[in-house]
C-alpha positions as a Python dict, from the first residue, in 0.01 Angstrom:
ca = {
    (1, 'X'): (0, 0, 0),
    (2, 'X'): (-220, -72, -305),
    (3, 'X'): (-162, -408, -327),
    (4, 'X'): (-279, -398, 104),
    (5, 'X'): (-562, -183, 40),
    (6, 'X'): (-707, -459, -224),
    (7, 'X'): (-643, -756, -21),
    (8, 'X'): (-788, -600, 330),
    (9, 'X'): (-1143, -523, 100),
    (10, 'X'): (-1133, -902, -65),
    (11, 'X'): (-1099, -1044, 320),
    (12, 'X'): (-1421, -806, 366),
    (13, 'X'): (-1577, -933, 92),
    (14, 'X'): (-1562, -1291, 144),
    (15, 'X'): (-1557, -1292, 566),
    (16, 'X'): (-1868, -1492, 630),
    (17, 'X'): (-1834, -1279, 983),
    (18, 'X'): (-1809, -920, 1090),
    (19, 'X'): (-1448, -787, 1093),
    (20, 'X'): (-1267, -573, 1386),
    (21, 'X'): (-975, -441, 1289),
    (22, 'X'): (-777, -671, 1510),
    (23, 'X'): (-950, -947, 1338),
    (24, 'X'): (-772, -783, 1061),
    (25, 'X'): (-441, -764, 1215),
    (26, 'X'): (-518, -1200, 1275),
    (27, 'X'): (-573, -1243, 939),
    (28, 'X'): (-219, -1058, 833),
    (29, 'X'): (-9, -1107, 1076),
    (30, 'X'): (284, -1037, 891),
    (31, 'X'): (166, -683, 888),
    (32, 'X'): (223, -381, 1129),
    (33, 'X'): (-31, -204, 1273),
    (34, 'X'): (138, 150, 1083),
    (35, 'X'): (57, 61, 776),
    (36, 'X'): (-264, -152, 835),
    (37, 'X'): (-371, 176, 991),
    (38, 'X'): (-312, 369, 736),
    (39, 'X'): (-429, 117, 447),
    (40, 'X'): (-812, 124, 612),
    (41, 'X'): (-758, 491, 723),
    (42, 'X'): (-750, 518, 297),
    (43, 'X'): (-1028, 322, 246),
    (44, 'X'): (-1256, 511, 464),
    (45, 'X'): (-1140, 820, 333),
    (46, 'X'): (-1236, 733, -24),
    (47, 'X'): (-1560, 573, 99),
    (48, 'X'): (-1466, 210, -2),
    (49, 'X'): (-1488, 87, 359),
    (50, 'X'): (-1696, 202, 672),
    (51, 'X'): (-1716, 144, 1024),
    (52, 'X'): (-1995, 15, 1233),
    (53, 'X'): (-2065, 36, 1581),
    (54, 'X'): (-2210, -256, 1818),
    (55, 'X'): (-2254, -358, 2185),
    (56, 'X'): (-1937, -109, 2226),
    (57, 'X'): (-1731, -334, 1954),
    (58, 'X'): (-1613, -144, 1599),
    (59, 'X'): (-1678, -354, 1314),
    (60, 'X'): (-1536, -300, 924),
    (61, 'X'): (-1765, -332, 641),
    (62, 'X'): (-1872, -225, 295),
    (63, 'X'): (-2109, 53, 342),
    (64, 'X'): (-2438, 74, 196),
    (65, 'X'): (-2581, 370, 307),
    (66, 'X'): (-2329, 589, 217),
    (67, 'X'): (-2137, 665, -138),
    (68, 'X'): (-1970, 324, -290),
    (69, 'X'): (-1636, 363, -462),
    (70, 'X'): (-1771, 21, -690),
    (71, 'X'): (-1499, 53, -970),
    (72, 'X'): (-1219, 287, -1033),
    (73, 'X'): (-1421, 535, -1173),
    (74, 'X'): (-1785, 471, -1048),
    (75, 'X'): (-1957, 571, -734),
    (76, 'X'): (-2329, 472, -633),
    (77, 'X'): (-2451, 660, -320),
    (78, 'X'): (-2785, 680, -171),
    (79, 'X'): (-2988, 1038, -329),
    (80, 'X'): (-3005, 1271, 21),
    (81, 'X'): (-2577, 1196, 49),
    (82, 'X'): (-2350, 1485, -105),
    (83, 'X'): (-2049, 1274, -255),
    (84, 'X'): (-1736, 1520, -372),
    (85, 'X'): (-1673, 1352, -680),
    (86, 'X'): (-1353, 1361, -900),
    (87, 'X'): (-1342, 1483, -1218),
    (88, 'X'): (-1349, 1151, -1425),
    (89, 'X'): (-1600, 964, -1158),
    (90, 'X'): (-1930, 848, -1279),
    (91, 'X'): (-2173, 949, -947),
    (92, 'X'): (-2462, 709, -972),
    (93, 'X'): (-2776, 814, -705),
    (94, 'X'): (-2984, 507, -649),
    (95, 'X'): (-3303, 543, -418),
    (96, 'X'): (-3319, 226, -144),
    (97, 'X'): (-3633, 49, -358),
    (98, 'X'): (-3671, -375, -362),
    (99, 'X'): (-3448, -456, -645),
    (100, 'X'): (-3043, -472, -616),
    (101, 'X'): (-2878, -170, -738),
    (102, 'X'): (-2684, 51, -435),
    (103, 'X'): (-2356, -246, -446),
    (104, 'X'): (-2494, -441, -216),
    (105, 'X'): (-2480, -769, -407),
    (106, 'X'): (-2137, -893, -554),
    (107, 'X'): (-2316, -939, -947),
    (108, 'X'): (-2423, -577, -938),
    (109, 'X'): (-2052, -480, -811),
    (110, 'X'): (-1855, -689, -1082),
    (111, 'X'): (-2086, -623, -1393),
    (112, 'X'): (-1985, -243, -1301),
    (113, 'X'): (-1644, -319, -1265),
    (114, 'X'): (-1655, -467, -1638),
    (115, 'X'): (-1810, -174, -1764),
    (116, 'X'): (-1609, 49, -1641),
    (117, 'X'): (-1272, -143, -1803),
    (118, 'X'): (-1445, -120, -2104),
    (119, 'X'): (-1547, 245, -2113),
    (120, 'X'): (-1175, 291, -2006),
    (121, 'X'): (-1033, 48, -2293),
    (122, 'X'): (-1269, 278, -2558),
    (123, 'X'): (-1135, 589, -2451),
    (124, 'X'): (-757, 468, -2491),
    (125, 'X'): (-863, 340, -2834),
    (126, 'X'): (-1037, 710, -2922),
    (127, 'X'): (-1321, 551, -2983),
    (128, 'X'): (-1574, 834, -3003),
    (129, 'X'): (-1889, 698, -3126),
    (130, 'X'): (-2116, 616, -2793),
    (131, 'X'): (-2264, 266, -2847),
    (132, 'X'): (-2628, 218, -2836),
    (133, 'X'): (-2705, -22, -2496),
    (134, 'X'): (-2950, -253, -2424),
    (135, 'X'): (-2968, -369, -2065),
    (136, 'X'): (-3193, -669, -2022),
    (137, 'X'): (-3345, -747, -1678),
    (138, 'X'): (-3258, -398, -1529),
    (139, 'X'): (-3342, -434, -1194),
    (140, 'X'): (-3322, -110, -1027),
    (141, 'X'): (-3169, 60, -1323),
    (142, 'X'): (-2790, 46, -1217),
    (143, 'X'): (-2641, -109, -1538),
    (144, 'X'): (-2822, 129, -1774),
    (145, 'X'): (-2737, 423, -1595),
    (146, 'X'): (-2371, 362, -1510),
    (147, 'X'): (-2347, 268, -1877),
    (148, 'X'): (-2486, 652, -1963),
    (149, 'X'): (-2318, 808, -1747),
    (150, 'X'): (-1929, 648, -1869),
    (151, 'X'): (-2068, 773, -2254),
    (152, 'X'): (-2329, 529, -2337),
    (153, 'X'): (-2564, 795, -2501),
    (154, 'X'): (-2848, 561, -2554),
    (155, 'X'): (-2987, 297, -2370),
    (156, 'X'): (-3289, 68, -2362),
    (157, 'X'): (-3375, -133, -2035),
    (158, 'X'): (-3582, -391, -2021),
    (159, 'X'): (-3743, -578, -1699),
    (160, 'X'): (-4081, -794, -1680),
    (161, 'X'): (-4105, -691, -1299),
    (162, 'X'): (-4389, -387, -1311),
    (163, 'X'): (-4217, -326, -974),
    (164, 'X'): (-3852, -313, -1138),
    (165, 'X'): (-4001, -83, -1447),
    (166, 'X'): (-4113, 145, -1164),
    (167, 'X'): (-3809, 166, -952),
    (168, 'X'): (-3552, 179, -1250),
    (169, 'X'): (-3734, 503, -1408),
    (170, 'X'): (-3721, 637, -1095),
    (171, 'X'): (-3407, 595, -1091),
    (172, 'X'): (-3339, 702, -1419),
    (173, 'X'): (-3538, 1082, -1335),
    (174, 'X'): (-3347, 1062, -1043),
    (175, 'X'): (-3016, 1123, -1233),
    (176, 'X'): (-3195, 1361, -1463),
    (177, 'X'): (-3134, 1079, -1808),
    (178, 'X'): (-3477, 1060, -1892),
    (179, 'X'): (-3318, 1208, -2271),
    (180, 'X'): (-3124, 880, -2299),
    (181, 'X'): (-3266, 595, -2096),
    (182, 'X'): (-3593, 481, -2176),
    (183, 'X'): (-3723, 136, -1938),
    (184, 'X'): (-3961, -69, -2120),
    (185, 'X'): (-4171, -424, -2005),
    (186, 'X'): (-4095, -612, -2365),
    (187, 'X'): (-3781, -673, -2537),
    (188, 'X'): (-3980, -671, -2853),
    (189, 'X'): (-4013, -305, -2857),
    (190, 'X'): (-3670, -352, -2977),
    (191, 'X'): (-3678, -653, -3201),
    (192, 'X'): (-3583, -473, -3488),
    (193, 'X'): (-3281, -235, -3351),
    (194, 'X'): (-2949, -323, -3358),
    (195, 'X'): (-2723, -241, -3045),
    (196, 'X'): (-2327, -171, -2973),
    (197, 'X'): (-2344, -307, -2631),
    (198, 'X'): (-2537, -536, -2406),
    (199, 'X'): (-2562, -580, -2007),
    (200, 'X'): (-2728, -786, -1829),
    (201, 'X'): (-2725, -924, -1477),
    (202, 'X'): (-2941, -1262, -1494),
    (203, 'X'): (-2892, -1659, -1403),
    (204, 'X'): (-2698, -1914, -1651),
    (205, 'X'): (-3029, -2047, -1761),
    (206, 'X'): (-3130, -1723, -1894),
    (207, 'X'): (-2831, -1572, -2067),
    (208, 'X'): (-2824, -1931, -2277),
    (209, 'X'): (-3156, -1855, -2355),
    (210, 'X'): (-3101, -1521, -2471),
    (211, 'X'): (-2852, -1573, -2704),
    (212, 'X'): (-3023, -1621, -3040),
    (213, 'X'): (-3202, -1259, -2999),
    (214, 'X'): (-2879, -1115, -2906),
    (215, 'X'): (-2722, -1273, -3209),
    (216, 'X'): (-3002, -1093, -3383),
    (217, 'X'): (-3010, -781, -3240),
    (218, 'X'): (-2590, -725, -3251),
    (219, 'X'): (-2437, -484, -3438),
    (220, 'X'): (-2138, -624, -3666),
    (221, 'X'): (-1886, -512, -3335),
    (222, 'X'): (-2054, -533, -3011),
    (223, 'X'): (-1938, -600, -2681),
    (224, 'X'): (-2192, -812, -2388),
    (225, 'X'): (-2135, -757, -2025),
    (226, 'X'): (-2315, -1034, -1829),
    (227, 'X'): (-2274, -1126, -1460),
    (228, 'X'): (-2550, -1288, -1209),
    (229, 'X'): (-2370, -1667, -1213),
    (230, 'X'): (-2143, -1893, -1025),
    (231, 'X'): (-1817, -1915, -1095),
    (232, 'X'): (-1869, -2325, -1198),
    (233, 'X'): (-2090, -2165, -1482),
    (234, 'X'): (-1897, -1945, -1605),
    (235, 'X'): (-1735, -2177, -1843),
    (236, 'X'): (-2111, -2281, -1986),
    (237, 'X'): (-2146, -1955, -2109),
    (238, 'X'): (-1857, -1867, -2268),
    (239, 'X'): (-1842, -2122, -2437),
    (240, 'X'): (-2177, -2146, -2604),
    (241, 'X'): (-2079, -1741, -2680),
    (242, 'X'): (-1756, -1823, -2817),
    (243, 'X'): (-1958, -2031, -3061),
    (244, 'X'): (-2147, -1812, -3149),
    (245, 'X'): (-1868, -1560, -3258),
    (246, 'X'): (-1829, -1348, -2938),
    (247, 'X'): (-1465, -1359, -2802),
    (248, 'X'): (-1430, -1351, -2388),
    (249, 'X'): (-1239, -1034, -2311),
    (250, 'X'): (-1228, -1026, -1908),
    (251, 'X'): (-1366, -1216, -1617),
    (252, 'X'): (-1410, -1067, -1297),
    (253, 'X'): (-1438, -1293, -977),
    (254, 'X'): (-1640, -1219, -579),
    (255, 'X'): (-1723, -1496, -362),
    (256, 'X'): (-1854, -1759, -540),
    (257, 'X'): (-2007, -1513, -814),
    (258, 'X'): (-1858, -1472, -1173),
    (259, 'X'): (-1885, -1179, -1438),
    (260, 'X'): (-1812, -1153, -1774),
    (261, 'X'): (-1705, -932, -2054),
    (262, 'X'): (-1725, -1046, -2423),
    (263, 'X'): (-1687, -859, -2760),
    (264, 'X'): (-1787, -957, -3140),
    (265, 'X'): (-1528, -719, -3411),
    (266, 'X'): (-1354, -451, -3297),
    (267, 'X'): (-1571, -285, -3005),
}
């Protein structure tokens, strides 16, 4: 049924049309409408998939205004929705502002996914130190507070967007981390700290660019969490990482976009 569920949302995510569900019943035909039922019944349930309603016609989508199942163990819902969560989920509130943030966008969904694996990978290695985080170009926050609330108990964001300063510590008071995230303009109000873990969600051109201060500002075992490219990219960037003494851990895949998750030591 697993194996269903995860195919049925990766036909949602890369339909360039809306989906009925006997558009979904087309696409597997091999399928019976039981389990098919039952398969999106379970998505709903868990808040993975929603249903619209159009010119009498039911369509399936991913839902934005309503909690996000992004990764295993993250949610991101709007702040006026009550979400039930389960004890090991990470319940991220994100107010609707200009910036990406609430899933909509496949970079914002895989860099998530990535952090999550690796929260989940540092737990099964008792790692119990949090890692200090810096999350450049946060956007609406998202990276920086998922990261705090899987165990990252410090983190620095950084955005030269006035507009995505203001939204992201929003954000930020709107999860009650104001003790552990701070959002700053400049990454040189940093220049001189060294950091366990770095995300950020940003073009090719930039994460090249970036990767002499990162070099600088790495602890001796770091991980990096990047996503924002295309999947033709993706090999650019390792690379020139793998150079630089960073080893490529994961890569996660959506549409044309590409993330991925490096490390340096023994993060």
């Amino acid at each position: 049924m697993a194996c269903l569920e995860d195919e049925i949302l990766q036909h949602l995510l890369q339909s360039p049309t809306r989906v009925t569900f006997h558009g979904l019943q087309k696409r597997f035909p091999l399928q019976k409408a039981g389990p098919m039922k039952k398969a999106v019944a379970k998505l709903v349930r868990c808040g993975r998939v929603g249903y619209s309603y159009e010119f009498g016609n039911s369509y399936l989508s991913l839902p934005v205004e309503r909690p996000v199942l992004v990764s295993e163990n993250v949610v991101l819902k709007p702040p006026n929705v009550a979400y039930d969560a389960a004890p090991d989920q990470a319940v991220v509130s994100l107010g609707r502002g200009s910036a990406f943030g609430l899933g909509d966008h496949p970079t914002t969904r895989l860099a998530i996914r990535l952090l999550d694996r690796l929260f989940v990978a540092r737990r099964g290695q008792n790692t119990s130190v949090p890692p200090v985080t810096l999350d450049i170009g946060t956007g609406s926050g998202v990276l920086a507070i998922v990261a705090a609330k899987l165990g990252a108990d410090s983190v620095a964001s950084i955005d030269t967007d006035p507009c995505a300063v203001f939204e992201a510590r929003a954000n930020v008071r709107l999860n009650n981390l104001e003790d552990r995230i701070v959002v700053r303009r400049n990454l040189d109000a940093f220049e001189n700290k060294r950091f366990d873990l770095f995300l950020a969600n940003l073009r090719t051109p930039t994460l090249l660019t970036l990767l002499p201060r990162i070099r600088k500002m790495a602890a001796t075992e770091c991980g990096l969490v990047f996503s924002g490219f295309q999947v033709e990219e993706a090999d650019q960037i390792r690379k020139r990482y793998e150079h630089a003494g960073f080893t490529p851990l994961k890569t996660c895949l959506e549409k044309n976009w590409c993330a991925l998750s490096l490390a340096r030591g023994d993060f």
